[in-house]
Each structure stands twice: as C-alpha cells, then as structure tokens.
N, C-alpha and C positions, 0 to 999 in steps of 0.2 A: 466508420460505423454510423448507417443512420441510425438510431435510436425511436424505436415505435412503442415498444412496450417495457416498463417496468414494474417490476413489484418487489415490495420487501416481502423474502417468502419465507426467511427461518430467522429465529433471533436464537442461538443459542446461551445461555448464560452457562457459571461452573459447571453445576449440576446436572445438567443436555446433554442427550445423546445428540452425536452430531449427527447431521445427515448425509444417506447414502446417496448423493446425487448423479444422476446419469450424465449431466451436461460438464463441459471442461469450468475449470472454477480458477481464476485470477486474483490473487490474496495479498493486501496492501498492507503494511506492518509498516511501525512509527513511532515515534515520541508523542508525546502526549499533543504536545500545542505545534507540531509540526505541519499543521494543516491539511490531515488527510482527510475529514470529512468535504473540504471545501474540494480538495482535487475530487474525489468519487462524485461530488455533488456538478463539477464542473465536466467530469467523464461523461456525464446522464443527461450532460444540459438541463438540469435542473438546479435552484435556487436553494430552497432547500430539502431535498427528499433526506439524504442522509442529514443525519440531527449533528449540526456544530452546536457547539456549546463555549460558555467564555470560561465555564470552569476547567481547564485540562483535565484528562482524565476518567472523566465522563460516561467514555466509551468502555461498557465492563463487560460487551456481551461481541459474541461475532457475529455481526450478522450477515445475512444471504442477500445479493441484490441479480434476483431474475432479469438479465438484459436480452429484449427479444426473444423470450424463451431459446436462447441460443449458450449462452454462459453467463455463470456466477462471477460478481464483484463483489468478494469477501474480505469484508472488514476487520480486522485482528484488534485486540483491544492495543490502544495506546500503553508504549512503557514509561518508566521514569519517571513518574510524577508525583514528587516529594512529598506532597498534603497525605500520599495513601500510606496505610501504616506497612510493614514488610509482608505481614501473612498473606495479605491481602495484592501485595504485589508478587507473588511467588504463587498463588491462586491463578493470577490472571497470565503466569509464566507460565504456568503446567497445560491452560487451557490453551493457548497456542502452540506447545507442544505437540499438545493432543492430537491437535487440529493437523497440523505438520508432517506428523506423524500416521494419521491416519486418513487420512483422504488420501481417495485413488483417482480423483480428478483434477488435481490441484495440476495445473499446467505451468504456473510462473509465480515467483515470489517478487511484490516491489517491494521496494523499503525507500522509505524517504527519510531525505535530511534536507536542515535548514540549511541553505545554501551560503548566507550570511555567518556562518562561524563553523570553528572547525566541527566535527561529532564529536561527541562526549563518551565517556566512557560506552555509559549505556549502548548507546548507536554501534562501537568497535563491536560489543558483547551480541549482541543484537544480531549485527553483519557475519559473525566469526559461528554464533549457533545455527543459521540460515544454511551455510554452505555445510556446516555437519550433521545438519538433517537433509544433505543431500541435495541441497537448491543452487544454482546460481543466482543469485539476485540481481534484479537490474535494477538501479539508484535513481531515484528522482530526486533533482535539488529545487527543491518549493521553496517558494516566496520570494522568485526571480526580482519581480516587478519591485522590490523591497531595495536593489543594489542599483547603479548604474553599469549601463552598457558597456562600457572600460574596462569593467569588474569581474563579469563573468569570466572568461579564463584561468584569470588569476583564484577563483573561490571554486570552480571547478576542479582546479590542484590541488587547494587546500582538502575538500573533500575525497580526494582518490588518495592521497597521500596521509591521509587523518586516518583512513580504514583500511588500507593499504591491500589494497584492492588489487584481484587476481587481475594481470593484465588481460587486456579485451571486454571486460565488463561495461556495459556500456550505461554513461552518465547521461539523466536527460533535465536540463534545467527547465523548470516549471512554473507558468504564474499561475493563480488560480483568477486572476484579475484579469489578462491578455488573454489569457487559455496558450500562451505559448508553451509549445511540448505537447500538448492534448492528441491531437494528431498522432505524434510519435509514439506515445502509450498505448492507441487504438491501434495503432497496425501493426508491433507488438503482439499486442492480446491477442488480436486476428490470425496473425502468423502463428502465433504458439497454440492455438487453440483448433487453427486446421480449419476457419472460416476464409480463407482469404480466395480462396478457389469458386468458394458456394457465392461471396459476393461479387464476383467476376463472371458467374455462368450467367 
C-alpha cells in the first residue's frame, strides 16, 4: 500500500453515534500498552499521526483513520488497564461491542499481543468475544524487535497455545521498530478489503 492521503476523520467517544461508512474499515483491538498506536502509526508510515501515549490506556475514543480515501484503520479503545476504575472499563467494553456489532464495513478484526509473554486473561477474553461477534481474528505479536531471533518460534507457540487459537488463524510477528510484518498486515487489509486487484490494474 502506497500511502498518499491520510486523515483522522471521526473520533468517536461513548456517547457517538458511530459512522455509517461507505469504505471497507480494518479494526485493531489490544491491550493497553501493547503497542498498537505505534503499529497504526507504522501502518501510515508516519511518526506520530495516531497519539501514543506513555500512560496505557489513554486511548478512550475509536477513532477513524482515512487511508487513501480507500479504507478505514479503526482503532478500538485499548483493554485491561488496571489505573481505570470497572465502570469505566465495561464503558469502553460496550463501545467496541457496539462498534462490532454494528458496522457493516468492518472487513477484518486484528488483535495484538505482546509477543514477549504468554496473553493474559484479558487477551483469552478479548480473542474468545471477537470470534463470537462473528470475526476471525488475525494476531499480531508486537514488539518483535524486543526478543532475539532464536525466540520467535518458540513465543509464537506460546501465544497460539495461550489463546488456543482456531487452527489456520494466522500469526504475524511484528516490530514497530524493523516494520517487520508491515508488509503482511497491508496485503491482508488489501486482500480483505477487495483493493488488491484495483492496485494491480
């Protein structure tokens, strides 16, 4: 995907109607400090357009990211992050429900885990409501560049066998640092989203 035009075009918070988008929309779900602004921001080849923050948790709102006027990178708010009190994490549960549940472009759910440790409950919970809202998820293990090369196989187990993952689902380890996996994620999105053809003609 070459990348020409971006814009942040909706920020929804609780209270938002979401939007009724025409374009296919690709939705990244995660743990708090899992590193998913830094893959979107690495998706975009940009530094920072989506907002990392050193607070986990941060991210309270979904926002819309217009790529090419072609399709949405829709950010889900980060789970599992201790400092927030329950009401306010069962708030920010319903709103990716919502979201889940009601979008008729949503083409593909990622969900990331730290590659460096098995998932935590949350992530099992996470993985386990994805596929009962009907998705197949495909796993990104971020923060590759964090393990040694020796490693990867063996923390790619750990992670298929931690979530106990439908067989075929496919794992794609990721650094936000390398951009190794970037690639993989794009042509992905492209495939699922029915661009792969239009970027060929």
């Amino acid at each position: 995907m070459i990348i020409k035009n971006i814009e942040l075009e909706t920020v929804c918070g609780i209270a938002s109607t979401l939007p009724e988008n025409t374009l296919p929309e690709i939705a990244f779900a995660g743990k708090s400090n899992v590193g998913k602004s830094s893959l979107i921001n690495a998706l975009m080849n940009r530094k920072s357009f989506a907002r990392t923050s050193a607070t986990p948790g941060k991210t309270q709102t979904i926002n819309f990211y217009n790529i090419n006027r072609e399709l949405y990178l829709v950010d889900l708010p980060g789970y599992g992050y201790a400092k927030v009190s329950e009401q306010e994490k069962q708030k920010w549960g319903k709103m990716i429900e919502r979201y889940l549940n009601s979008s008729k472009q949503l083409k593909a759910v990622f969900l990331l885990i730290d590659i460096r440790h098995a998932p935590s409950a949350n992530d099992k919970m996470m993985y386990e409501w994805i596929i009962e809202q009907g998705y197949h998820p495909i796993i990104i293990a971020t923060k590759l560049d964090k393990i040694k090369r020796s490693q990867i196989q063996k923390q790619v187990k750990v992670v298929k066998q931690g979530l106990n993952l439908i067989p075929g689902t496919i794992v794609i380890p990721f650094s936000s640092v390398t951009k190794q996996g970037r690639d993989e994620i794009w042509s992905i999105a492209e495939e699922v989203c029915g661009l792969t053809e239009k970027e060929e003609a």
